[in-house]
BABAFI-418809 format. One line per field, with one value per atom (N, C-alpha, C): residue number from 1; atom name; x, y, z. Coordinates in nm, 3 decimals, decimal comma, m for minus. Example, Ala and Ser with C-alpha at 12.3 -4.5 7.8 and 13.67 -1.06 7.14 Angstrom:
% BABAFI-418809
seq	1;1;1;2;2;2
atom	N;CA;C;N;CA;C
xx	1,319;1,230;1,320;1,285;1,367;1,290
yy	m0,569;m0,450;m0,330;m0,225;m0,106;0,003
zz	0,780;0,780;0,780;0,708;0,714;0,787
% end
This chain:
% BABAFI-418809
seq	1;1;1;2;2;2;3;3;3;4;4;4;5;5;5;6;6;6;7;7;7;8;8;8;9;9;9;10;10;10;11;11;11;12;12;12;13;13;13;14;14;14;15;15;15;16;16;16;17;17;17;18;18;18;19;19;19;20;20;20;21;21;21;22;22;22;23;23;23;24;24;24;25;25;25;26;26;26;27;27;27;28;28;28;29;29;29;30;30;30;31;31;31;32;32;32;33;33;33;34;34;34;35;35;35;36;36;36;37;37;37;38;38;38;39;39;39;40;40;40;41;41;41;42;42;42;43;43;43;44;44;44;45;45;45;46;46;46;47;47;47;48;48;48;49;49;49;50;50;50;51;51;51;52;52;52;53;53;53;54;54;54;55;55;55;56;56;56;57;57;57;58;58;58;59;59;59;60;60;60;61;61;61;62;62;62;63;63;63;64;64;64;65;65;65;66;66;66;67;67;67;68;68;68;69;69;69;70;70;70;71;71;71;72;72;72;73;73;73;74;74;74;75;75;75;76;76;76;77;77;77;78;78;78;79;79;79;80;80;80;81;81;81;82;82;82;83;83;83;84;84;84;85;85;85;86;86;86;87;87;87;88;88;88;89;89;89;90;90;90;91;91;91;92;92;92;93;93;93;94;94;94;95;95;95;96;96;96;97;97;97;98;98;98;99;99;99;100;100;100;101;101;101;102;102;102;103;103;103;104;104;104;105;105;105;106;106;106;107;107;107;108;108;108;109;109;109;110;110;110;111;111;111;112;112;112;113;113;113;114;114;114;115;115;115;116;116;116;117;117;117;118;118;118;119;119;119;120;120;120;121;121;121;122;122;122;123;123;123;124;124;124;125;125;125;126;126;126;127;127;127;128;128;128;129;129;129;130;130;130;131;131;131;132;132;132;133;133;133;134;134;134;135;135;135;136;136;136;137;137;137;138;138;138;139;139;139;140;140;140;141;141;141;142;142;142;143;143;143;144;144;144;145;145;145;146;146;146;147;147;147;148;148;148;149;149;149;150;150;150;151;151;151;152;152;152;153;153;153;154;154;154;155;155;155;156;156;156;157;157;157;158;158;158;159;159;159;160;160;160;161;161;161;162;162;162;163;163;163;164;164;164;165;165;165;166;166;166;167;167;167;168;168;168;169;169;169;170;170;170
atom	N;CA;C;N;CA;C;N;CA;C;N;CA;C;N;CA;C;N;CA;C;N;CA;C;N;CA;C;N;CA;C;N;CA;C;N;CA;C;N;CA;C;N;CA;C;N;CA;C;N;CA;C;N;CA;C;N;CA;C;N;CA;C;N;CA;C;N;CA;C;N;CA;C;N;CA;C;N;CA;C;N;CA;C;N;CA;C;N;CA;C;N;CA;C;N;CA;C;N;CA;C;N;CA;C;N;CA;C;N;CA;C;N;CA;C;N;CA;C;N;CA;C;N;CA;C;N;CA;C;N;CA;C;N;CA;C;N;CA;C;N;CA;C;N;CA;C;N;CA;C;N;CA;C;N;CA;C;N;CA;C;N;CA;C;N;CA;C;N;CA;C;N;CA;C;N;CA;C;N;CA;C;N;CA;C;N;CA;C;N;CA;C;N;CA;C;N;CA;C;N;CA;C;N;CA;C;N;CA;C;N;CA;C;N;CA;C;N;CA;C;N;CA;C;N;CA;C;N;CA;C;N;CA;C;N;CA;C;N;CA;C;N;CA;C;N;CA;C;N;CA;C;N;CA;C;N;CA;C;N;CA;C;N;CA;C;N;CA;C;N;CA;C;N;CA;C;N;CA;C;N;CA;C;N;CA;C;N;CA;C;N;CA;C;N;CA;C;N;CA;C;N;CA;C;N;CA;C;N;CA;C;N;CA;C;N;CA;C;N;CA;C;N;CA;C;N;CA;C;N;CA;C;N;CA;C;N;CA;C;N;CA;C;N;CA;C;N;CA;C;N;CA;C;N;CA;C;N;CA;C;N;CA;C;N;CA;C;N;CA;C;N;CA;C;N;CA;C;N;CA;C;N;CA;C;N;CA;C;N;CA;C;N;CA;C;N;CA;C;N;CA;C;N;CA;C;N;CA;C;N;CA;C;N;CA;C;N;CA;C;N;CA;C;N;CA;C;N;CA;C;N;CA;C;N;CA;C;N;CA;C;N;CA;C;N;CA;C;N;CA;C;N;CA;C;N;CA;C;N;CA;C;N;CA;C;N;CA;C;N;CA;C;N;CA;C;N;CA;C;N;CA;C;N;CA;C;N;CA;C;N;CA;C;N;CA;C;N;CA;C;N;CA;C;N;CA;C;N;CA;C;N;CA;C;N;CA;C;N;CA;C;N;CA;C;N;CA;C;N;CA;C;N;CA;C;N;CA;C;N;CA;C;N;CA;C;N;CA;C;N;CA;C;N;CA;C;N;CA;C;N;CA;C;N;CA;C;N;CA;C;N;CA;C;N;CA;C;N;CA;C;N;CA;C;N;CA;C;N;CA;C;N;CA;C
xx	m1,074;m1,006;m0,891;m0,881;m0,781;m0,614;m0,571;m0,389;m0,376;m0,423;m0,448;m0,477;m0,629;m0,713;m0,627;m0,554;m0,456;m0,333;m0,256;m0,144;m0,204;m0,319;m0,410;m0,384;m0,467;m0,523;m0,365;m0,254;m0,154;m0,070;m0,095;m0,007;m0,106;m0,244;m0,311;m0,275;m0,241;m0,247;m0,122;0,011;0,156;0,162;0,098;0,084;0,031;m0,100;m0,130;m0,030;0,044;0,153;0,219;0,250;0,417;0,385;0,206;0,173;0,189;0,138;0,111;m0,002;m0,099;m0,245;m0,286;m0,247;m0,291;m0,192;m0,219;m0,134;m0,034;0,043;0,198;0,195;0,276;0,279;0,338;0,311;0,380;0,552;0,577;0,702;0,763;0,686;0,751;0,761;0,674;0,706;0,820;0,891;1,000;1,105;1,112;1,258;1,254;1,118;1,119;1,178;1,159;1,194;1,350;1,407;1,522;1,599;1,546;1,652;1,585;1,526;1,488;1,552;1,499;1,586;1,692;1,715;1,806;1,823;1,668;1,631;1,522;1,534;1,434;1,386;1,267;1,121;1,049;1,061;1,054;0,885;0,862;0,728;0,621;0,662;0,622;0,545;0,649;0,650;0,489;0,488;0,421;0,284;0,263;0,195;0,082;0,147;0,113;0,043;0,086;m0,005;m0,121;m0,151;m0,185;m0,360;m0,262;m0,415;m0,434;m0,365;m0,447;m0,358;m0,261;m0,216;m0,136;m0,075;0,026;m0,042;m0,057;m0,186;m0,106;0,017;0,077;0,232;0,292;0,406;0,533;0,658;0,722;0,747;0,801;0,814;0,936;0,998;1,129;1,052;0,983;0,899;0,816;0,722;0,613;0,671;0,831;0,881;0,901;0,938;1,029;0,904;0,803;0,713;0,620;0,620;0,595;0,618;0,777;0,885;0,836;0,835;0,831;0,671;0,559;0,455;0,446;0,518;0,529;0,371;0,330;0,246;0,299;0,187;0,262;0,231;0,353;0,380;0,224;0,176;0,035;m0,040;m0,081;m0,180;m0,168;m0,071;m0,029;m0,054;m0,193;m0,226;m0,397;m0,447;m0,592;m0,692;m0,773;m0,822;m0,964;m0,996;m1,062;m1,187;m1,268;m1,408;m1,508;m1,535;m1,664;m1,528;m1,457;m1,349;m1,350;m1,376;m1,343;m1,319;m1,262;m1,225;m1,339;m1,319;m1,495;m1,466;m1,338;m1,350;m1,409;m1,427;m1,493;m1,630;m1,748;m1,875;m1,902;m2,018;m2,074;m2,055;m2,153;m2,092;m1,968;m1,889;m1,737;m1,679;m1,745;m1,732;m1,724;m1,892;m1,931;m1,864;m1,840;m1,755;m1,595;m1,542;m1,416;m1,414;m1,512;m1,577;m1,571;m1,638;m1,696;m1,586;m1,526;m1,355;m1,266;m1,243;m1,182;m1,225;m1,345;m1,460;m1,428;m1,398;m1,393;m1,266;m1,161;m1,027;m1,013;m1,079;m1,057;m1,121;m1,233;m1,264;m1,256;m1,163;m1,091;m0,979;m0,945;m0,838;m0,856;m0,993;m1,048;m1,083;m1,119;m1,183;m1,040;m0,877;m0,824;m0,828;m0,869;m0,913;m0,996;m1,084;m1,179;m1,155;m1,057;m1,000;m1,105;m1,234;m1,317;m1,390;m1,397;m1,528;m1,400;m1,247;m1,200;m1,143;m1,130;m1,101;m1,199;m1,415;m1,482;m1,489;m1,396;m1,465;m1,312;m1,220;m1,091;m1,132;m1,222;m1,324;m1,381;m1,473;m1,563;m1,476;m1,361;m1,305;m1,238;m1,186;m1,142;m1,213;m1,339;m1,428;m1,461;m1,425;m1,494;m1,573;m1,728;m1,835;m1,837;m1,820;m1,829;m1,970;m2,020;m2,170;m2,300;m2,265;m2,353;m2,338;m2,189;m2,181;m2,305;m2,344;m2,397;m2,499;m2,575;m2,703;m2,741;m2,671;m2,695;m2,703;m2,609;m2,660;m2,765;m2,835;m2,955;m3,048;m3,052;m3,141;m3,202;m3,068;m3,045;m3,111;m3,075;m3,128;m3,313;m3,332;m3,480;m3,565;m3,537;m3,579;m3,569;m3,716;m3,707;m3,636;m3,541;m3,502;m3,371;m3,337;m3,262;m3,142;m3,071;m2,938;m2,919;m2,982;m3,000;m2,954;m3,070;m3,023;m2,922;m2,859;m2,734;m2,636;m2,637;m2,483;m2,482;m2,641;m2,625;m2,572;m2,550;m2,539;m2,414;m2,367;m2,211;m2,090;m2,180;m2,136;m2,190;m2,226;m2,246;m2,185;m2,251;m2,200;m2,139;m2,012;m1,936;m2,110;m2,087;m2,175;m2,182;m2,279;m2,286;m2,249;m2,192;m2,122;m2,266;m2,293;m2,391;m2,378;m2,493;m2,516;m2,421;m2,393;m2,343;m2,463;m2,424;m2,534;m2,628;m2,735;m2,808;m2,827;m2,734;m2,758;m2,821;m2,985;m3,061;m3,159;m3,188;m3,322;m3,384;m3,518;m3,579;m3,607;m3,613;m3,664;m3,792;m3,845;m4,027;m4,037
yy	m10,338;m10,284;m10,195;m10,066;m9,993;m10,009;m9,989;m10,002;m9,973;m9,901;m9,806;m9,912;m9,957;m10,070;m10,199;m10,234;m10,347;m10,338;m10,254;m10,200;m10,186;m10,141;m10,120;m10,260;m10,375;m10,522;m10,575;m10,538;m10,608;m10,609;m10,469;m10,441;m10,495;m10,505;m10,579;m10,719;m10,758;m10,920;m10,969;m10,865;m10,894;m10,877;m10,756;m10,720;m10,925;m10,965;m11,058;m11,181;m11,175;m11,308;m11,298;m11,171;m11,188;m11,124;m11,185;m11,211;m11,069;m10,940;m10,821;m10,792;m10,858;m10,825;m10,686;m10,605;m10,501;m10,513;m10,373;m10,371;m10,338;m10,362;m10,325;m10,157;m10,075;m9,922;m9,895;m9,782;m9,785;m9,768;m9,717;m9,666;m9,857;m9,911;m10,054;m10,144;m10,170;m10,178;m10,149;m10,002;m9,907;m10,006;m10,040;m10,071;m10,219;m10,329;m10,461;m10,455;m10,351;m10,449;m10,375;m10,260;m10,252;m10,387;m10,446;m10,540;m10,672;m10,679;m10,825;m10,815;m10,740;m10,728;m10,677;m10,597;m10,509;m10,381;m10,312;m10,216;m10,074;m10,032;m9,928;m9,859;m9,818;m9,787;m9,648;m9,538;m9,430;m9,498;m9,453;m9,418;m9,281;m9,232;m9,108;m9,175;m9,225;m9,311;m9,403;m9,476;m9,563;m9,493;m9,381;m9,325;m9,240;m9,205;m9,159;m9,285;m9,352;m9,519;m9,540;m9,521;m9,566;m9,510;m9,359;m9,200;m9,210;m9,258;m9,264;m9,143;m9,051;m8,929;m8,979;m9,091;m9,174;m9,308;m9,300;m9,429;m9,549;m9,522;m9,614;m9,663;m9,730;m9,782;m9,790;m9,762;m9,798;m9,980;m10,007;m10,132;m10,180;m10,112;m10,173;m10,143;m10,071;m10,087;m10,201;m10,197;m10,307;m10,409;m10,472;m10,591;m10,612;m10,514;m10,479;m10,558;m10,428;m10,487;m10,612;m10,690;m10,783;m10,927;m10,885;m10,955;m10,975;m10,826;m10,812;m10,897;m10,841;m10,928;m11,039;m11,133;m11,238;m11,262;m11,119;m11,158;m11,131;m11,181;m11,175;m11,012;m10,949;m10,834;m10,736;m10,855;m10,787;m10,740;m10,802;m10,790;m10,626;m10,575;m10,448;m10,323;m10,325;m10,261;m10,216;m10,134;m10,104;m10,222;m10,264;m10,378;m10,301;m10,361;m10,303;m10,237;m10,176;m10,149;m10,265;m10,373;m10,424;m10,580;m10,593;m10,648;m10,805;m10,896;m11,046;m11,174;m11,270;m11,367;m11,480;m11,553;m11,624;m11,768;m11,780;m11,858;m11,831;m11,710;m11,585;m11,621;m11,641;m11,604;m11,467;m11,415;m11,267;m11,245;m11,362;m11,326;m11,305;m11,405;m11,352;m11,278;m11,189;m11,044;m10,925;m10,984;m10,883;m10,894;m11,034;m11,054;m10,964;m10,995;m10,874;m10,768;m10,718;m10,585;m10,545;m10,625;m10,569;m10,570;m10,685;m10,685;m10,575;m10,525;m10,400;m10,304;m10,256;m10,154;m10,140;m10,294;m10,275;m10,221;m10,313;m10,243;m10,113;m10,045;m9,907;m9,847;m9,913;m9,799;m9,817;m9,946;m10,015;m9,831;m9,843;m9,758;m9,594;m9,528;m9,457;m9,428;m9,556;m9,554;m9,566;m9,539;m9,565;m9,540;m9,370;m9,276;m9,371;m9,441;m9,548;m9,671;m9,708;m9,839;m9,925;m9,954;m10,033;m10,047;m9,959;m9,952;m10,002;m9,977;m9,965;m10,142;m10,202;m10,379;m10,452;m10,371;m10,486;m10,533;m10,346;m10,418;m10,450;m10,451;m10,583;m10,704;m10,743;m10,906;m10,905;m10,827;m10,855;m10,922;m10,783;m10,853;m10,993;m10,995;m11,115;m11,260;m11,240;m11,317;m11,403;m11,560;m11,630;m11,556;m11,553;m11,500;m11,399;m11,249;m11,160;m11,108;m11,141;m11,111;m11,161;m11,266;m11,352;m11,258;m11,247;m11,120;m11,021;m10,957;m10,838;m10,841;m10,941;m11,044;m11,003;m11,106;m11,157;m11,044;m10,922;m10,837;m10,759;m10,726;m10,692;m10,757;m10,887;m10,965;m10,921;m10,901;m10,830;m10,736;m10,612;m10,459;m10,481;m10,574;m10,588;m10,644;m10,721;m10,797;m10,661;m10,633;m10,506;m10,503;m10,511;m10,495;m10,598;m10,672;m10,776;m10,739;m10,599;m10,555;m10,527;m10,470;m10,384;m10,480;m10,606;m10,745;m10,805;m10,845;m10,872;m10,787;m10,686;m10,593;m10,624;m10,639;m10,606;m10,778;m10,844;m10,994;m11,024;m10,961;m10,960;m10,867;m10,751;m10,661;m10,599;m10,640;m10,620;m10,521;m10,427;m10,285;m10,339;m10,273;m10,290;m10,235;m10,354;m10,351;m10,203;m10,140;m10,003;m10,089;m9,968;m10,023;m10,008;m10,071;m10,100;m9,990;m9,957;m9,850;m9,945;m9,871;m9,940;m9,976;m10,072;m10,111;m9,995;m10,016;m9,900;m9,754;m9,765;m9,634;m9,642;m9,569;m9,592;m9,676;m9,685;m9,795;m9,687;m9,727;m9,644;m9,753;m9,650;m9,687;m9,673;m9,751;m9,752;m9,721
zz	m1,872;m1,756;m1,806;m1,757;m1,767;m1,694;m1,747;m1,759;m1,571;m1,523;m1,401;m1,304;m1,317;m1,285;m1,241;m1,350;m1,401;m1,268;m1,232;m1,214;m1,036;m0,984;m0,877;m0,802;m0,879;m0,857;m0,845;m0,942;m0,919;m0,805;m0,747;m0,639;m0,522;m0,477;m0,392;m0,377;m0,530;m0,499;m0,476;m0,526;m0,477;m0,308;m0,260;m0,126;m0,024;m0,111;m0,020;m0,032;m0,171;m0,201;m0,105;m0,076;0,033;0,147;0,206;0,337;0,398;0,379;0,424;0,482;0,359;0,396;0,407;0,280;0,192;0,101;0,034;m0,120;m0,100;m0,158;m0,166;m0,188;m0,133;m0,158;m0,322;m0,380;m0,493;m0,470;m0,351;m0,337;m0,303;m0,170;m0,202;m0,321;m0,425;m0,567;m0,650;m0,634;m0,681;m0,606;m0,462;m0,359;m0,408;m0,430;m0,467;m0,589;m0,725;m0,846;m0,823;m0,793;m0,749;m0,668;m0,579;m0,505;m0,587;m0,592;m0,721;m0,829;m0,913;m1,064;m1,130;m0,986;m1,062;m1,161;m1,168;m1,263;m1,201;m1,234;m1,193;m1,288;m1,111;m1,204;m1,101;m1,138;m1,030;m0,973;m0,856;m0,765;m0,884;m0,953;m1,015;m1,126;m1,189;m1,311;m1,308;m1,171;m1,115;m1,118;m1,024;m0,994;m1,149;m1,230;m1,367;m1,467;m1,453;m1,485;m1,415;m1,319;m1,227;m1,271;m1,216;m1,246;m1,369;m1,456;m1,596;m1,659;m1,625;m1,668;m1,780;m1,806;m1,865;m1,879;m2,022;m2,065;m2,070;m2,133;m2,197;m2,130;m2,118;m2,095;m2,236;m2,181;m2,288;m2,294;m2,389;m2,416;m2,267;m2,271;m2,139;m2,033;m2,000;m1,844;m1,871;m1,980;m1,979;m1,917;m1,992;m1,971;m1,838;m1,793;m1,643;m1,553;m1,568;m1,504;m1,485;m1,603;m1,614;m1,557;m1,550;m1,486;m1,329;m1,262;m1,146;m1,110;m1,183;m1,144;m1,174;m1,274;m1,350;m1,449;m1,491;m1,602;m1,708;m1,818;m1,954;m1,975;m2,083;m2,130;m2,167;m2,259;m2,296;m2,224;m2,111;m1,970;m1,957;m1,977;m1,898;m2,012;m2,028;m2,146;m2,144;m2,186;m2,153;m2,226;m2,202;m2,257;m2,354;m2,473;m2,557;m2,499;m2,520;m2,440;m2,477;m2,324;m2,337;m2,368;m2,367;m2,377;m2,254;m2,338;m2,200;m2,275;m2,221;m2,285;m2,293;m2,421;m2,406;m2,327;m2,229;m2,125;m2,015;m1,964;m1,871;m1,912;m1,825;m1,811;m1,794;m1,865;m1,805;m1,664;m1,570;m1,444;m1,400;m1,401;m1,388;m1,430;m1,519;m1,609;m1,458;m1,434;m1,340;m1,156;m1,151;m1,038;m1,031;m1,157;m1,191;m1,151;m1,211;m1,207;m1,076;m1,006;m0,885;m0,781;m0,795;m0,695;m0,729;m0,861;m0,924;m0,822;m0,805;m0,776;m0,610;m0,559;m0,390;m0,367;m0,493;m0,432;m0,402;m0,530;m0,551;m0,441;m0,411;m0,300;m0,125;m0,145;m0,021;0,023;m0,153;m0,136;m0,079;m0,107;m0,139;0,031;0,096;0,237;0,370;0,326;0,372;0,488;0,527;0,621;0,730;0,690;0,740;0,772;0,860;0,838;0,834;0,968;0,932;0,811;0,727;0,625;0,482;0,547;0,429;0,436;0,544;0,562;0,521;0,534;0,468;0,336;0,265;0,138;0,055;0,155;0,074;0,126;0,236;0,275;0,140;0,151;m0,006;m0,129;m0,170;m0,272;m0,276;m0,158;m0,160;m0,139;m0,123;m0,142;m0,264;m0,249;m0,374;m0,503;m0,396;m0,451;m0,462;m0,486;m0,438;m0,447;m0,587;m0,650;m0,482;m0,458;m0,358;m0,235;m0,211;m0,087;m0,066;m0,197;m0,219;m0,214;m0,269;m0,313;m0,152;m0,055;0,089;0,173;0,115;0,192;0,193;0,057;0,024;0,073;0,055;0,165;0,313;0,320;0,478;0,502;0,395;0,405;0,402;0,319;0,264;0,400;0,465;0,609;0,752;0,757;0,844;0,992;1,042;1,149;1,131;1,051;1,046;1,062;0,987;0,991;1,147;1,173;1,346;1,422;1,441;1,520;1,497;1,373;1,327;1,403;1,358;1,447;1,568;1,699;1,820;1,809;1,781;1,824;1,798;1,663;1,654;1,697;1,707;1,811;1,915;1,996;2,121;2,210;2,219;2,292;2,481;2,469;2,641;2,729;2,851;2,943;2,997;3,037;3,125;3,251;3,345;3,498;3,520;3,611;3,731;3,829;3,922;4,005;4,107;4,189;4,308;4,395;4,536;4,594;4,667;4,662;4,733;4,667;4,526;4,427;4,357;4,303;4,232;4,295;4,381;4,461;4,496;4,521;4,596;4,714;4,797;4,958;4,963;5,092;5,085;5,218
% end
């Protein structure tokens, strides 16, 4: 996982600690470690990590930031290619992966609020792998998605003709 990646996931999961229910903005990040720590850290600064334009951190931000997320110093660093700990299963390789993948394009779908809330559900999902699984299921079963939506969403009733509008007479 990239430094970017890293820095993405951290601000989602500070956002849900302190009960927002999205990510923390980069600019709220900048005003938190200001009234928490006491130090600053520009939105720019932030932002250049983030895009990848600025790979690396100096050693006094790493810390800074570290602080502010309460991970360790190292975390905040590009991780080797192909890179996981052999407490981690492959799957949970690919579960990572794939929560990384929703955030980003949680983020990506902001424009979209609905399309952009299912897939921070997804990530935040236990399973996420099974999510995906289940929905393929879905796609594969001919008519199944279709019936699903009308049952969970159910289109507003059409008004009714009024009495005597639309009958025919005999």
């Amino acid at each position: 996982m990239k430094l970017g990646e890293k820095l993405r996931y951290l601000r989602e999961v500070e956002g849900s600690l302190r009960g927002l229910g999205r990510p923390m903005t980069q600019q709220e990040i900048v005003k938190a470690v200001k009234k928490e720590l006491g130090k600053s850290i520009s939105q720019s600064y932030l932002s250049q990590m983030e895009s990848g334009t600025r790979p690396h951190m100096t050693q006094s931000t790493r810390t800074l930031v570290a602080r502010f997320f309460k991970v360790h110093p190292g975390f905040l660093v590009d991780d080797p290619e192909g890179y996981h700990t052999e407490l981690v299963s492959d799957l949970r390789t690919t579960e990572g992966k794939l929560d990384v993948w929703l955030l980003q394009g949680s983020e990506r779908f902001a424009s979209d609020p609905e399309v952009s809330d299912v897939l921070l559900k997804a990530a935040r999902e236990k399973d996420t792998r099974r999510c995906f699984l289940l929905l393929g299921a879905i796609l594969d079963t001919p008519g199944l998605a279709e019936r699903l939506l009308e049952a969970l969403r159910p289109e507003p009733a059409r008004p009714r003709p009024a009495t005597g509008e639309g009958r025919r007479t005999l």
